[in-house]
C-alpha angles and dihedrals in degrees: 000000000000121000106232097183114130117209129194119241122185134166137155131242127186124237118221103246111265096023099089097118104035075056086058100041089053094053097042090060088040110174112269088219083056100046085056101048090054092047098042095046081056103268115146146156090030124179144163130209131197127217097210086201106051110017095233109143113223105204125181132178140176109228134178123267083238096048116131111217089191091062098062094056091049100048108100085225089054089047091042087053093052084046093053090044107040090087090065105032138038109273137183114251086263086055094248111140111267088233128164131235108234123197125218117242096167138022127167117191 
């Protein structure tokens, strides 16, 4: 049986200064092959938000109960997309973006 539960992930990431709309133009022609691979590993209702002030990157997403956040860092398109996006926003030496955890302290449905 298929578990339908759908959890709440967020975490924050942090935009180089001066890059705030090539950040938006790559995601808005996010790659097709990437937008699969998050939707298929179980990724959905995805969004990003920017603080204009401070840079800082708000992202929230919907995931599967059964999501496996080990499978994502280890997939070559994922790699190749950090990559792509280290030279406009902060990254880990691996490339991988230097993002937050954040924990929820409030929801309404």
């Amino acid at each position: 049986m298929q578990n339908n539960t759908i959890l709440r992930n967020a975490f924050k990431m942090k935009l180089k200064p001066g890059f705030e709309a090539e950040y938006i133009k790559r995601h808005d022609e996010i790659w097709p092959e990437l937008a699969s691979l998050l939707s298929d590993t179980g990724i959905q209702d995805y969004s990003i938000f920017l603080d204009e002030e401070t840079l800082i990157l708000f992202a929230v997403q919907k995931i599967s109960a059964d999501f496996d956040e080990n499978l994502l860092p280890n997939h070559p398109i994922v790699k190749k997309w950090w990559a792509y996006m280290s030279d406009i926003m902060e990254t880990n030496p691996d490339n991988s973006p230097a993002a937050t955890s954040l924990k929820e302290v409030f929801h309404l449905d």
